[in-house]
C-alpha positions in Angstrom: 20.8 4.3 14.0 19.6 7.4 12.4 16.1 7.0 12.9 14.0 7.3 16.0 12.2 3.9 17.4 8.6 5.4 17.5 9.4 6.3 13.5 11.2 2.9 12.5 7.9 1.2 14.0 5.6 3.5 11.6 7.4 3.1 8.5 7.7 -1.3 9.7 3.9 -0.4 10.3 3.9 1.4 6.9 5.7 -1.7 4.7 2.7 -3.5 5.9 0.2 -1.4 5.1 1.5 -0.4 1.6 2.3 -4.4 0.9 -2.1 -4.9 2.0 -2.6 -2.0 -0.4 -0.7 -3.8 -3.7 -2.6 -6.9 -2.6 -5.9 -5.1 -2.5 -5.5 -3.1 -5.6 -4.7 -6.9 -7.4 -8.2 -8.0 -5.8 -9.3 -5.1 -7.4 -7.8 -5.9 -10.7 -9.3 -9.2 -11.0 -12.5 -8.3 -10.0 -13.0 -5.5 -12.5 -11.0 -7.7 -15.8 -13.3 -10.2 -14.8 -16.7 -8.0 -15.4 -14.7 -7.3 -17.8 -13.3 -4.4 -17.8 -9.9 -5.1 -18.8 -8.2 -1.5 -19.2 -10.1 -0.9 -15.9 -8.3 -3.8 -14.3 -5.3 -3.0 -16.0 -5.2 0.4 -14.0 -5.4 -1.2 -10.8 -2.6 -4.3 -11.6 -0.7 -0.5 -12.3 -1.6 0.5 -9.0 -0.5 -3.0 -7.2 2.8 -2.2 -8.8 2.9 0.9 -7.5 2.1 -0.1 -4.4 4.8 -3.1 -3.8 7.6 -0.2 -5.0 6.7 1.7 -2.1 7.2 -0.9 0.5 10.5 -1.8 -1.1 11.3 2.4 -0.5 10.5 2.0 2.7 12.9 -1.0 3.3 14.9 0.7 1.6 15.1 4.0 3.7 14.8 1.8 6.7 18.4 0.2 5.7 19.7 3.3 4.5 19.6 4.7 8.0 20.1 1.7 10.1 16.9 0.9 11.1 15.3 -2.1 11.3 13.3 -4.2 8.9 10.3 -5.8 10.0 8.0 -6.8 8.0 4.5 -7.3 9.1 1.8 -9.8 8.8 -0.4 -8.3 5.8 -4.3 -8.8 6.4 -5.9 -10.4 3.4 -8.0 -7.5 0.8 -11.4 -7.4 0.7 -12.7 -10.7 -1.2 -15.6 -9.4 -2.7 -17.0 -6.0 -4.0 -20.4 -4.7 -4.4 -20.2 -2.8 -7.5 -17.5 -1.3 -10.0 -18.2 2.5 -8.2 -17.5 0.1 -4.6 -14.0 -0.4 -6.0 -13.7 3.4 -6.8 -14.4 4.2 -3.1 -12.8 1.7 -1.6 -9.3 2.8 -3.3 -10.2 6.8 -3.1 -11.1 6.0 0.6 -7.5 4.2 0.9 -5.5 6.6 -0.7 -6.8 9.1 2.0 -5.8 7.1 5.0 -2.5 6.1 3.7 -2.0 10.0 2.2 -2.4 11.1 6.1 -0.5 8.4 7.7 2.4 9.9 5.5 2.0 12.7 6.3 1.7 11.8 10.5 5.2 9.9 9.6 6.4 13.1 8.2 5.8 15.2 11.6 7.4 12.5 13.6 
């Protein structure tokens, strides 16, 4: 294996999060075409995309360099949201989090 354990287990960790992250920004989606707010929402279903293709880099990687895949339980999104600017935070407050989690995997 080319890949440390502690770092297999953050980017397993990281599938998981990246794979809550497409299903949230779908939640998203919905919730904003169904105001509507369709080119809105259209970002967003962009953004769930995006999302799912970084997990699938992450497996990947992971295979790449022997590791192994395990993919985590994903926690279900948020089912509800306050307001069209509570969406806005919600996915500039999660790009934050993920954006230093990468870069945590990065010093490992």
């Amino acid at each position: 294996m080319l890949i440390s354990k502690e770092l297999n287990a953050a980017f397993n960790e990281e599938i998981g999060l990246e794979l809550f992250a497409s299903n949230q920004y779908l939640n998203m989606a919905a919730y904003l075409e169904g105001l509507p707010l369709k080119k809105l929402g259209s970002m967003f279903a962009k953004q769930a995309d995006e999302e799912r293709g970084h997990a699938l880099k992450f497996v990947k990687y992971l295979n790449d360099v022997g590791g192994a895949v395990v993919i985590p339980a994903v926690a279900a999104p948020t089912p509800t949201f306050k307001s069209v600017e509570d969406v806005i935070q919600q996915s500039l407050d999660w790009e934050i989090v993920v954006t230093g989690r990468i870069n945590a995997m990065m010093t490992m």
